[in-house]
C-alpha positions in Angstrom: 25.3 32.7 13.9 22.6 32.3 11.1 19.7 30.3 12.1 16.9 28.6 10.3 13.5 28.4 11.2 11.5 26.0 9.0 7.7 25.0 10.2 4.8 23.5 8.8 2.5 21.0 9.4 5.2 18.1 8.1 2.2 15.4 7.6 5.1 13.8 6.5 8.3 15.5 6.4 9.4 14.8 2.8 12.7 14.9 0.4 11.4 18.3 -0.8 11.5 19.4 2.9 15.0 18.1 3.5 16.0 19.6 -0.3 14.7 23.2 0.3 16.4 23.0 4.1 19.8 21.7 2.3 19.7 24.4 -0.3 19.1 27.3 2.5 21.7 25.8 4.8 24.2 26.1 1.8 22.8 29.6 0.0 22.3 31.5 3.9 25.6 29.5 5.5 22.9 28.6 8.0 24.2 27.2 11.4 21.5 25.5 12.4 18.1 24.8 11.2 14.7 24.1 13.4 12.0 22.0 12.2 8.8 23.4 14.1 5.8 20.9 13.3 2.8 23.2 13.8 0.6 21.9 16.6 -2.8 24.2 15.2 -1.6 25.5 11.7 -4.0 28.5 11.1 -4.7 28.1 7.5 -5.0 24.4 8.0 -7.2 24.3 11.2 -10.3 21.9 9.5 -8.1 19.0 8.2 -7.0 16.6 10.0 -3.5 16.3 11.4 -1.2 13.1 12.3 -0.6 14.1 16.1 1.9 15.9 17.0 4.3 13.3 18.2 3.7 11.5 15.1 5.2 14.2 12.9 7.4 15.3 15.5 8.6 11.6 15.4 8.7 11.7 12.1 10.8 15.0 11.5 13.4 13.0 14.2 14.0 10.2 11.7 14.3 12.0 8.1 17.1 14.5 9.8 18.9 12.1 11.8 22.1 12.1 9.9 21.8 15.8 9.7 23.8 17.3 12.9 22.7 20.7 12.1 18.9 19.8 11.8 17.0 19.8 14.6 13.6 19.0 15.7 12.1 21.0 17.5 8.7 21.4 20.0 8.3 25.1 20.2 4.8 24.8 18.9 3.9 21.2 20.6 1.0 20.9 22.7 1.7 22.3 26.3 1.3 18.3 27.7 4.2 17.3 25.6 6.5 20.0 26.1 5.7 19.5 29.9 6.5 15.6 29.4 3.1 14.0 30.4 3.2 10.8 28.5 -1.0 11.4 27.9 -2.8 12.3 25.1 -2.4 15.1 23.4 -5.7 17.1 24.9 -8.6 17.9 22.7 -11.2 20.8 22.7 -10.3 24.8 21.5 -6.6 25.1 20.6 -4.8 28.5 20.0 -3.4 28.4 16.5 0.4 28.8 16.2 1.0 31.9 14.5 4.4 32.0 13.2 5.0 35.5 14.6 5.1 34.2 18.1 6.8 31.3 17.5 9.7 33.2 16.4 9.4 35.8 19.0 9.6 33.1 21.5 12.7 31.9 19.2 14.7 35.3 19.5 14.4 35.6 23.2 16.8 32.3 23.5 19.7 33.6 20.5 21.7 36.1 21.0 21.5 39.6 19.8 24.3 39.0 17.1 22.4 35.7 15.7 20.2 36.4 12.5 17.2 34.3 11.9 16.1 32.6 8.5 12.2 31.8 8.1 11.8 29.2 5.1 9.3 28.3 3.1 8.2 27.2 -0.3 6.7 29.9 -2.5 3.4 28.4 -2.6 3.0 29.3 0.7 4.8 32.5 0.4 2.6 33.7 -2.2 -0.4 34.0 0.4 1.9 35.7 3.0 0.0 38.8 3.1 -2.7 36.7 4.6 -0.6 35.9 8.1 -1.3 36.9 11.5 1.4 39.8 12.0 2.7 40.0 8.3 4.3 43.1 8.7 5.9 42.7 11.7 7.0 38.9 10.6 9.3 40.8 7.8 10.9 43.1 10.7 11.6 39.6 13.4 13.8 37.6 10.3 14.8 37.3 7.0 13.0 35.0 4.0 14.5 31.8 2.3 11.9 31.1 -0.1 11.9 27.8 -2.3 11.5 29.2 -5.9 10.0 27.2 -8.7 9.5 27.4 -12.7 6.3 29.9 -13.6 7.5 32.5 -10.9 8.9 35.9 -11.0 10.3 38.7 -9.0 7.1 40.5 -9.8 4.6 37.8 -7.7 6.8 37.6 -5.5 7.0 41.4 -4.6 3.1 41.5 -5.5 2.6 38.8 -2.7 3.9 41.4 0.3 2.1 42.7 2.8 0.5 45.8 1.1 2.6 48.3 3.6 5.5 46.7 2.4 4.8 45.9 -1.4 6.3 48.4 -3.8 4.7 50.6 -6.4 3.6 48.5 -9.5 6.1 50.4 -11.6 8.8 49.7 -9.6 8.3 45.9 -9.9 7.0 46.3 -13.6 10.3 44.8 -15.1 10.1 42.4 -12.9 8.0 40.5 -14.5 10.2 39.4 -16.8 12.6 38.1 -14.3 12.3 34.6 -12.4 11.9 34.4 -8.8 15.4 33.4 -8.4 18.7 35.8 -6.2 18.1 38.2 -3.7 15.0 40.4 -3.2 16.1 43.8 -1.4 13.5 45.9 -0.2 12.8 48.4 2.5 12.2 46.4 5.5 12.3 43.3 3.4 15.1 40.7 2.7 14.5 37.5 0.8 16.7 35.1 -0.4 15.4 33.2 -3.8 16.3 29.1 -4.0 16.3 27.9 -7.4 16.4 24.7 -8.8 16.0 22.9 -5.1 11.9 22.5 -6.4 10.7 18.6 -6.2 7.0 17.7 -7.2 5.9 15.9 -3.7 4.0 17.1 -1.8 2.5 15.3 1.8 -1.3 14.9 0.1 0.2 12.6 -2.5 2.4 10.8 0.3 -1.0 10.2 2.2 -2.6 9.3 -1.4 -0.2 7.0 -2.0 -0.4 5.0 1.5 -4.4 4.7 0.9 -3.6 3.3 -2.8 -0.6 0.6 -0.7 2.2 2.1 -3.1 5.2 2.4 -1.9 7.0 5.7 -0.4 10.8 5.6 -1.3 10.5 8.6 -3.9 8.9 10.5 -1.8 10.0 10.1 1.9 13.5 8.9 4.0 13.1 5.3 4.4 13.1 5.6 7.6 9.6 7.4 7.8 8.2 5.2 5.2 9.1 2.2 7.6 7.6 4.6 10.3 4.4 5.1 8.6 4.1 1.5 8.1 4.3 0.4 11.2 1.7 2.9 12.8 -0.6 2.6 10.7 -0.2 6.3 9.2 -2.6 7.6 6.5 -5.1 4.3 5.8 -8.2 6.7 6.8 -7.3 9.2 4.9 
């Protein structure tokens, strides 16, 4: 069974969320895909979040009609996943390194499932950056959300530098958009095209502060969620 892990801080989940998990489903013949809201996001640790129930909340509503999307709470704050109905507790948080979440993933699939991490390549292009990079290529296979201005050559440049191949192997490949399958030594990654859409959650939370409304942008079920808690009017 192929399986899709897709996290991120989801502050809100978003139609370019739900078209980049659509297109992956489709391209990898993905069984299932997770939606792991990032409790303490490592790159993201000095802006402020929607809690986590909030998002997780959130992520519940936009894939509703989607049986094989699931939310999931495999990063959510230890007094959620143990069901205590207070706050989420303040103070020094461990961040949630991606490595461990998916670790703690493979431990309940079986040995003949195959894991998917996706991501957009925005984010992809500062993989070299993460907390186990290596080792992340070794647990799981990429599904990386490809866009116009991007070729095989950044994203081969992007790797980890143990992984990243010589710069004349991936000379001509700068001439080739970031778009198939990328087929190195210890690295697999699976190119969607044409699933890119320009939202992002900043100009959701822009657009709350200015009272415009959300339907571009977000299910209309979140937007109606956002609403009615009172989401992004600090921000």
């Amino acid at each position: 069974m192929n399986i899709g892990l897709f996290g991120g801080t989801f502050d809100p989940i978003h139609r370019g969320h739900l078209a980049l998990a659509r297109a992956a489903r489709a391209g990898c013949k993905l069984s299932r895909i997770l939606f792991v809201p990032a409790n303490v996001p490592p790159h993201k640790q000095a802006q402020p979040l929607s809690a986590f129930a909030h998002r997780h909340a959130m992520i519940a509503l936009a894939t509703a009609q989607e049986k094989d999307f699931v939310p999931s709470l495999l990063e959510a704050p230890e007094d959620l996943k143990s069901g205590s109905r207070g706050k989420e507790k303040t103070g020094i948080r461990k961040p949630n390194y991606t490595i461990d979440t998916v670790k703690r993933l493979k431990q309940s699939l079986k040995k003949s499932d195959q894991l998917f991490l996706l991501i957009g390549i925005d984010a992809f292009a500062e993989i070299a950056k993460w907390h186990q990079a290596e080792a992340l290529f070794r647990e799981c296979e990429f599904v990386v959300a490809s866009r116009p201005g991007f070729s095989l050559a950044d994203v081969a440049n992007a790797l980890p530098a143990s992984l990243r191949p010589r710069q004349e192997v991936t000379r001509p490949f700068h001439k080739q958009a970031a778009t198939g399958d990328l087929v190195l030594r210890g690295v697999t990654i699976h190119l969607l095209d044409e699933v890119y859409q320009p939202v992002s959650s900043t100009a959701i939370r822009q657009a709350v502060a200015a009272g415009k409304p959300l339907a571009r942008f977000v299910d209309p079920a979140v937007a109606d969620y956002i609403k009615k808690v009172g989401l992004y009017k600090g921000r």
